[in-house]
C-alpha positions in Angstrom: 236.5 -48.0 38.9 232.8 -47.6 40.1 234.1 -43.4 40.1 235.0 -43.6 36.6 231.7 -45.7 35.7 230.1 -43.4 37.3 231.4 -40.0 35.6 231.1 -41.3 32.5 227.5 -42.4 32.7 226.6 -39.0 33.7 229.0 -37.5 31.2 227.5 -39.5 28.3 223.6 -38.8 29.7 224.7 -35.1 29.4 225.7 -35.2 25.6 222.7 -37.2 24.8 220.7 -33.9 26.4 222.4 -32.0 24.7 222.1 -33.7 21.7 218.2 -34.3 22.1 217.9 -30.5 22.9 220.2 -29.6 19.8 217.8 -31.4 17.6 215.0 -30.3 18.6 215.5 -26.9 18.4 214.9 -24.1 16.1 217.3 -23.4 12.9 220.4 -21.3 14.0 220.8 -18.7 11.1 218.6 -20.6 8.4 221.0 -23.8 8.9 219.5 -27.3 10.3 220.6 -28.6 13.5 219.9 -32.1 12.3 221.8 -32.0 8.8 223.9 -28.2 9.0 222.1 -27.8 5.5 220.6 -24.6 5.1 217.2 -24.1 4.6 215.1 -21.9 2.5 218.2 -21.7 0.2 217.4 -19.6 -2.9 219.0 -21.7 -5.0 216.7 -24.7 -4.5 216.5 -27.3 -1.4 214.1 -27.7 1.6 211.8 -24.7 1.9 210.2 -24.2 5.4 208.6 -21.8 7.5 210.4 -21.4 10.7 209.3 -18.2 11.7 205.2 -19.3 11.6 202.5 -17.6 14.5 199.4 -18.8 14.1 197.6 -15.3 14.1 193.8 -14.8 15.0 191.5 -16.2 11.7 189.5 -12.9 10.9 186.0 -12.4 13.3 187.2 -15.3 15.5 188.0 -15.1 19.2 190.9 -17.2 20.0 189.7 -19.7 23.4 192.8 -21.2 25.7 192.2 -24.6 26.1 192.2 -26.2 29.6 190.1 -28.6 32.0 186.2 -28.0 33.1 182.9 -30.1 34.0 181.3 -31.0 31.2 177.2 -31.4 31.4 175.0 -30.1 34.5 176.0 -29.7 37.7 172.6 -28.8 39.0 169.2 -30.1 39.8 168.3 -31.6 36.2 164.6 -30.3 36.5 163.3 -31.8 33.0 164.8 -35.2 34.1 166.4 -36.0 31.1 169.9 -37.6 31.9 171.5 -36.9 28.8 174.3 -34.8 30.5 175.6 -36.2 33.7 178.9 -34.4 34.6 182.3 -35.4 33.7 185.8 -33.9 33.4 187.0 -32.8 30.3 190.3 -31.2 28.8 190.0 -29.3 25.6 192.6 -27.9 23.5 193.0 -24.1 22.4 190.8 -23.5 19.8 189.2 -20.3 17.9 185.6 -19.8 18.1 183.7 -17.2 15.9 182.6 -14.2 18.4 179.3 -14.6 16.8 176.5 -16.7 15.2 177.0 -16.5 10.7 175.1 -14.3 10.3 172.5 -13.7 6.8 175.2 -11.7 4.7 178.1 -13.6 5.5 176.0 -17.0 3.9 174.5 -14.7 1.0 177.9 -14.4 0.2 178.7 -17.9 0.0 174.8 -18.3 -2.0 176.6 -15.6 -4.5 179.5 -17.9 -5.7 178.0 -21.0 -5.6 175.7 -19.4 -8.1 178.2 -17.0 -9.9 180.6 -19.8 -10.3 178.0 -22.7 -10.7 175.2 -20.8 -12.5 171.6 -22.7 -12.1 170.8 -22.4 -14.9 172.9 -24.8 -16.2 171.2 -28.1 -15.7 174.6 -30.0 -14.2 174.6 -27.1 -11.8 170.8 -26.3 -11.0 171.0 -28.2 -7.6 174.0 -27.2 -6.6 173.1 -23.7 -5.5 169.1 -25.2 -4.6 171.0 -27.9 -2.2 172.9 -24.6 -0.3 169.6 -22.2 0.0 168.0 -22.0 3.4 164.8 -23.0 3.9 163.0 -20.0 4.2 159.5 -21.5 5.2 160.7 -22.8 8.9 158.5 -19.4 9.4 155.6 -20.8 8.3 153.2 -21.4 10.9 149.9 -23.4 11.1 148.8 -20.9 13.4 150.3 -17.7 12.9 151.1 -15.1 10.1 154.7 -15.4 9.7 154.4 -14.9 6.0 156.9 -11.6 5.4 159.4 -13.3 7.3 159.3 -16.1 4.2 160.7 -13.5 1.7 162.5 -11.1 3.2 164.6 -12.2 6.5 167.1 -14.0 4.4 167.9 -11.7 1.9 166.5 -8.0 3.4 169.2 -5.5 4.6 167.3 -5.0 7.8 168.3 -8.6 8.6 171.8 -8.6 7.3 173.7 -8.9 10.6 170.9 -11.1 12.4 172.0 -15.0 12.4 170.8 -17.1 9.7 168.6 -19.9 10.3 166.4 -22.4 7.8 170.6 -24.2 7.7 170.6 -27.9 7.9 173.6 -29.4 10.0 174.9 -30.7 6.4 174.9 -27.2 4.5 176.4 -25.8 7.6 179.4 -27.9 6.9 179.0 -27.4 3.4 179.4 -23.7 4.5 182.4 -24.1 6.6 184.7 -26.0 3.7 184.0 -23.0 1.3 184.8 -20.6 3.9 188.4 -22.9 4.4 189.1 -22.2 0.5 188.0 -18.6 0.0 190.6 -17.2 3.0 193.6 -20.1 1.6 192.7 -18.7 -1.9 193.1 -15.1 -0.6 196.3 -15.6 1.4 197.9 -17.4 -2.0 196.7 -14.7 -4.2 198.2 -12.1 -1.4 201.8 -14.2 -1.1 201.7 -14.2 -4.7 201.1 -17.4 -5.8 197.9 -17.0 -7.3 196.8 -14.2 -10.2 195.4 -11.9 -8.5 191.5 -11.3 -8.4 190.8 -14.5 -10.4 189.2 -15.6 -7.3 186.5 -12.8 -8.8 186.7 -12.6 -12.8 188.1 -16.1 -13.5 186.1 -18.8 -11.0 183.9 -20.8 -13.2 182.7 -24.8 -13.0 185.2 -27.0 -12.2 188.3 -24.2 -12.8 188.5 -22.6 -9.2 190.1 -22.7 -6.0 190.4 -25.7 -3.6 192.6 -26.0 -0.9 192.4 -30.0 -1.6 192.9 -29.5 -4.9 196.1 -27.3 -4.3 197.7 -29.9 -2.0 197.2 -32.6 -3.8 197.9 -32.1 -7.0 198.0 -28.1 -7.9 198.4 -28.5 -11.4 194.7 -29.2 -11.2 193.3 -26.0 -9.7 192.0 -23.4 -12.0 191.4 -26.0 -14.4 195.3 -26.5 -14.8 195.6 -23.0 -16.0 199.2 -21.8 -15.2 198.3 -17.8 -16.0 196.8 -18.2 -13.2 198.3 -20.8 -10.6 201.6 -19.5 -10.7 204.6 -22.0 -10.0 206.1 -20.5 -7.6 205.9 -16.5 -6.2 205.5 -13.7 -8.8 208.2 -11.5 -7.0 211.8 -10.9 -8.8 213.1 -11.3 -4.4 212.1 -14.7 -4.3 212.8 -16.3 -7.3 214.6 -18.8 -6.2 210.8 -20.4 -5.7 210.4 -20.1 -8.8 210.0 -23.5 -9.6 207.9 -24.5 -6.7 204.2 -24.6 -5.8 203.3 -23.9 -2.1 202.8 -26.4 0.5 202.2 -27.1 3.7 205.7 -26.3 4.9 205.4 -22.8 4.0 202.5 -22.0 7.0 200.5 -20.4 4.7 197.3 -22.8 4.6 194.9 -22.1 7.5 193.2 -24.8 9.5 189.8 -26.2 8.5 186.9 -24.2 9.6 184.6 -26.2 11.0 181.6 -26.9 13.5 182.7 -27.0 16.9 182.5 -29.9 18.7 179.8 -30.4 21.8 182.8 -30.0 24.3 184.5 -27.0 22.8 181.0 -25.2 22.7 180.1 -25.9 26.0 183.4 -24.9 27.5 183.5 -22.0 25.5 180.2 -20.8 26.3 181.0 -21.3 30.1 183.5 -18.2 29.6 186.3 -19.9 31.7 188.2 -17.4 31.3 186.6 -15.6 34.3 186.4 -18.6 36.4 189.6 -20.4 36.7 188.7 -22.8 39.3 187.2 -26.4 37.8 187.4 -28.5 40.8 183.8 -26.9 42.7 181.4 -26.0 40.0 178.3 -25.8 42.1 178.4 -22.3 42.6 179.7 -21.6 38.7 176.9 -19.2 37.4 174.6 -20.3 34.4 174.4 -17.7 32.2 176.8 -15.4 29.7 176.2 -12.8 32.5 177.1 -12.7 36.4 173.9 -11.9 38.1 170.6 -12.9 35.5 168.9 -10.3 38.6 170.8 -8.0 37.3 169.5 -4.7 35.2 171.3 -3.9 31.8 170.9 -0.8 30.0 169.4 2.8 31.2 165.5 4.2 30.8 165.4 5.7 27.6 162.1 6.7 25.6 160.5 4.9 28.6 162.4 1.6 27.6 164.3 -0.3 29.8 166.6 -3.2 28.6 166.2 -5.4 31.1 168.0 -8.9 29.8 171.1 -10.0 28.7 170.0 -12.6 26.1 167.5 -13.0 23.3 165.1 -15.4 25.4 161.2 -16.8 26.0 160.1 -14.9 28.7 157.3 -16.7 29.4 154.5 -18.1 27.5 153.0 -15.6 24.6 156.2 -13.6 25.8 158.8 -13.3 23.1 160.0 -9.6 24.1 157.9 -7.8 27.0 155.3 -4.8 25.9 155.9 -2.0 24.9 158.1 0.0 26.8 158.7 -2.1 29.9 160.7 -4.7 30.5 162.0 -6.1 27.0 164.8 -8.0 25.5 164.3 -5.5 22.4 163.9 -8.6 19.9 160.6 -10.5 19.4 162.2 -13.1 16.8 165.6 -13.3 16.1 168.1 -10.3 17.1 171.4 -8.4 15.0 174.5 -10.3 16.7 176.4 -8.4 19.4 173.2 -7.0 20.2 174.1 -8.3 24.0 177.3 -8.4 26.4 179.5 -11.2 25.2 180.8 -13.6 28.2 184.6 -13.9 29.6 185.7 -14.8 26.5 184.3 -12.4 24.1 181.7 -14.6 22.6 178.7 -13.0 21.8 175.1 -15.2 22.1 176.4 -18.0 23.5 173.1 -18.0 25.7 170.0 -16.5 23.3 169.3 -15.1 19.6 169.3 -19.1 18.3 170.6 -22.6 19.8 173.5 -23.6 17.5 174.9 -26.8 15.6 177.3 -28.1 16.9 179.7 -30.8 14.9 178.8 -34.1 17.7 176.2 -37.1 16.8 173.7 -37.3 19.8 174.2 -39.7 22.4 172.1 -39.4 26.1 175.7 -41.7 27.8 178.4 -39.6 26.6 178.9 -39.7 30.9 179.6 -43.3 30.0 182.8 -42.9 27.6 186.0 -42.9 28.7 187.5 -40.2 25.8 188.3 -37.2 28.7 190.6 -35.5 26.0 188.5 -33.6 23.4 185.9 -35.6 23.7 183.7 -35.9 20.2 181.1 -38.3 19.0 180.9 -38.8 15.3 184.1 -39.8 14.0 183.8 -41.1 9.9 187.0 -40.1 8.3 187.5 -39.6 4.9 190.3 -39.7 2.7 191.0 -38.9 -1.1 190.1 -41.0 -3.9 192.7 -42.2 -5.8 192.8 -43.0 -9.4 194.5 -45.3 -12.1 197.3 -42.9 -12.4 198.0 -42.5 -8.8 196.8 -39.3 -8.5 193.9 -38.0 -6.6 190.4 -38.1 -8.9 189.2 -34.6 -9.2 185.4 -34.4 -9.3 184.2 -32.5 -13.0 180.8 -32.1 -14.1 180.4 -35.7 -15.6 181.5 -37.2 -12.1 179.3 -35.3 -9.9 177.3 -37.2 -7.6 174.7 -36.1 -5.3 172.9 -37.6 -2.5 169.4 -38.1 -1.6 168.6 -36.6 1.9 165.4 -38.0 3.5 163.4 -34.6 3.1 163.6 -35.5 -0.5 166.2 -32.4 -1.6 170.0 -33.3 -2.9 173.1 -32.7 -2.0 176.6 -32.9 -3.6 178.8 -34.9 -2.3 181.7 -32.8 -3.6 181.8 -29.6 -5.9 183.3 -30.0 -9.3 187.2 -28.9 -9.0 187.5 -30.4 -5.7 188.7 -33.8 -5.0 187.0 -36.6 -4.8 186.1 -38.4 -1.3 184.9 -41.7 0.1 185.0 -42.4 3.6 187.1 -45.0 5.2 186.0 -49.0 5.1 184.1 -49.2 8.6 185.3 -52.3 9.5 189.0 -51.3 9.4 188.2 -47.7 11.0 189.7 -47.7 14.6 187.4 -46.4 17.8 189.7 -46.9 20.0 188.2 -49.4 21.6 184.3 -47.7 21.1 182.1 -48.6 19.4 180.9 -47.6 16.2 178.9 -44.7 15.5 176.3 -46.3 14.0 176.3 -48.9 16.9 175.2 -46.4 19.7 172.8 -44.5 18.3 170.6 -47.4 15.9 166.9 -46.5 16.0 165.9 -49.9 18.2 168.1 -50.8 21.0 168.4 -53.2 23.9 167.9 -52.1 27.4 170.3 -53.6 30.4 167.2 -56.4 30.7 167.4 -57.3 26.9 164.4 -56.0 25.8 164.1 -54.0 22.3 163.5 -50.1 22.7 162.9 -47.9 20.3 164.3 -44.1 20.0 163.6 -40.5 18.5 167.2 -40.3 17.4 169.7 -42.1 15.2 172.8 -41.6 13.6 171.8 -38.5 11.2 170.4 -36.9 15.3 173.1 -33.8 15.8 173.3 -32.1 19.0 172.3 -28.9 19.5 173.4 -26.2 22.2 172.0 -23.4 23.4 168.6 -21.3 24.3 167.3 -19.3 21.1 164.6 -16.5 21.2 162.1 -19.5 21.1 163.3 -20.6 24.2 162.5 -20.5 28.1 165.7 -19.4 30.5 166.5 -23.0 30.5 167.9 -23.6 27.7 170.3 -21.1 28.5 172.7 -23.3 30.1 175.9 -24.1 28.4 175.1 -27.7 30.0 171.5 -28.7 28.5 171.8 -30.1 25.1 169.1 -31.5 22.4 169.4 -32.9 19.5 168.1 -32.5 15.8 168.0 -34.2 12.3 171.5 -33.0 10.8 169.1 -33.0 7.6 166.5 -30.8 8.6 165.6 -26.8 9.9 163.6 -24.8 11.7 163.8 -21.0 12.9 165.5 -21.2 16.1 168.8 -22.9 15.1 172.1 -21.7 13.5 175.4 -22.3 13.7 179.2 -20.5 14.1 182.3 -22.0 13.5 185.5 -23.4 15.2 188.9 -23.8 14.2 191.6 -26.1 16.0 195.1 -24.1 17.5 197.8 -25.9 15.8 201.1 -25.1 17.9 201.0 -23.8 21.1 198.7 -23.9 23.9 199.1 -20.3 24.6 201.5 -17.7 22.4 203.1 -16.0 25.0 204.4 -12.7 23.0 207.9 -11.5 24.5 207.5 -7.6 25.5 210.7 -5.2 24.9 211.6 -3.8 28.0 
């Protein structure tokens, strides 16, 4: 009897692995292994992509996630304890190869001002609340003046990063980058006219990739010559009666500012040093050897660095002819080696934004797993009807930000936003935002301190050609107003790896 127990408890823990394995599987010939149904039927039913592979986001470098030591592992010479090391795991994630650089933002300057014209008075600070702030060049001391007027918009600076970006527009930035490429790949699969992206944007009647998921009747202004229901292609028609969604693989993932982690790891270059138990012996910079010469004599020039760096005080670039970084201000991206990973100025040219609210004890916090700090989630605002509210011209709001300019909470023809009630938001188990970084706190003895930095203070990585060699390190970090600029900072942008850790691409023998 215990034989027969026996063989049948295995017997029965058998079919339900096979069973669990059955259902979790792929499709077998376009049929479910749940139901049997098939799927992507022409003549109606479920519609799904089950052939999707996440391919490489145009001028992005894709980053396998993994485990390092975040913060400084070294003498902390400036004493400032902000960046005590601890273990961290990040996922894969894409990383663009190189800072944004002046033409790819002049672009995004263009349709904010060709589809929301200025000189409409609804619209006027709209395009003012995106411009850089050219006059970060402006010195008390120095004659910086040219710099004012041309190195946004010049041709000679095309290709160098852009700076005078607040953390806000930077973010601003990265959600119109997120609809421009979803708009392009609908257009391209057909479900959106094509070039209205170009002759047909205008006010509230454009593209959003909100807009589209939530209710796409909306986009365009509801105007169906141009949001097509379903695919204009005589092969698929059987979608003809069906918008796309996120089952079909064809939306991207949000770009976005990396987080503090992902940058730091990133910059590291682990991809050329696989070991994460020892870092004491991990080197600093982009580059193996900072001894080391790059570049031959020519003209009686040697370049000698691998960065855009402060060489010393009043030393921005060497003399003539000896010794130089060949940049004085700001240099073209890729104008250096890029590290393990293919990133280029990851160390030099400017420090960069990065997505995280400043806090000196992140050491302190338990989060090991993709560690961020500055959480406030949002969600869509819903109206009367049950429908998300899509902003139009008479709805716009903008804020004020404490240099005095505005900025729009949301763009006509997207949808509307509010941010979660905070006292129902879950931290698991943290505490607010808000909480840790308050301008006056209380030290372990109970006494009231005050800080520099608040909950608007955004952390910073990275040297910049303002910099000494310190600031180098993937591990130092500083922090800035997320609502202010200078010269030395800029940003690139990150995009989480939905799927797979790695894709590991089958090779034909």
């Amino acid at each position: 009897m215990k034989i027969n127990r026996l063989m049948t408890l295995q017997l029965l823990a058998g079919l339900l692995a096979t069973v669990g394995l059955t259902s979790c599987s792929n499709t077998n010939n376009g049929v479910s292994s749940a139901t049997g149904w098939k799927i992507n039927d022409k003549k109606g039913g479920f519609q799904y992509n089950t052939n999707f592979e996440q391919q490489n986001p145009k001028g992005m470098v894709s980053i396998e996630g993994g485990a390092f030591t975040m913060g400084r592992v070294q003498d902390d010479i400036m004493a400032d304890w902000n960046n005590n090391p601890k273990q961290q795991y990040v996922q894969s994630f894409y990383l663009d190869e190189a800072e944004t650089t002046n033409i790819a933002y002049n672009e995004y300057l263009y349709w904010l001002k060709s589809v929301f014209p200025p000189t409409n008075q609804v619209y006027a600070e709209i395009y003012k609340s995106a411009l850089p702030d050219t006059t970060v060049w402006r010195s008390g001391s120095g004659f910086n003046e040219t710099l004012i007027s041309s190195y946004l918009r010049h041709p000679a600076y095309a290709n160098y990063p852009v700076v005078g970006v607040t953390w806000l527009q930077a973010n601003d930035y990265a959600k119109w980058r997120t609809d421009r490429v979803n708009e392009l790949t609908l257009e391209r699969a057909g479900y959106l006219k094509k070039d209205a992206k170009i002759m047909e944007a205008y006010a509230d009647a454009h593209f959003s990739t909100e807009t589209y998921l939530a209710n796409p009747e909306a986009v365009y202004g509801g105007n169906t010559d141009i949001v097509y229901r379903g695919v204009k292609n005589k092969a698929r028609d059987g979608e003809k009666n069906l918008y796309a969604t996120m089952n079909y693989g064809l939306f991207t993932a949000e770009y976005r500012l990396p987080t503090e982690a992902e940058w730091e790891y990133a910059a590291i270059g682990m991809a050329g040093t696989r070991e994460y138990n020892n870092y004491q012996g991990r080197k600093t910079y982009p580059w193996e050897n900072p001894t080391k010469k790059a570049g031959k004599k020519r003209n009686n020039t040697l370049k000698s660095q691998y960065a855009n760096f402060k060489q010393g005080r009043g030393d921005y670039g060497g003399i003539a002819g000896w010794a130089t970084d060949n940049a004085d201000i700001t240099n073209a991206v890729k104008s250096y080696a890029p590290n393990d990973f293919g990133l280029y100025d990851m160390a030099g040219n400017v420090a960069e934004w990065v997505a995280d609210v400043y806090d000196p004890q992140i050491d302190q916090i338990d989060t090991d797993f993709n560690f961020f700090k500055g959480n406030i989630y949002y969600k869509n605002q819903i109206g009367p009807d049950g429908k998300p509210q899509i902003v139009t011209d008479q709805s716009v709001k903008f804020d004020t930000l404490s240099n005095g300019r505005l900025r729009v909470r949301n763009l006509p023809g997207q949808v509307s936003q509010i941010a979660y009630d905070a006292d129902v938001q879950q931290n698991n188990g943290e505490e607010d935002v808000e909480a840790l970084a308050e301008t006056t706190r209380t030290n372990k003895k109970g006494n009231q301190i005050s800080t520099i930095y608040n909950e608007k203070s955004r952390v910073i990585k990275g040297g910049s050609w303002k910099d000494r060699a310190y600031w180098l390190d993937p591990a130092t970090r500083r922090f800035y107003p997320e609502d202010q600029a200078t010269d030395y900072i800029g940003f690139r942008l990150a995009m989480t790896k939905v799927g797979q850790k790695q894709v590991i691409r089958k090779t034909k023998n």
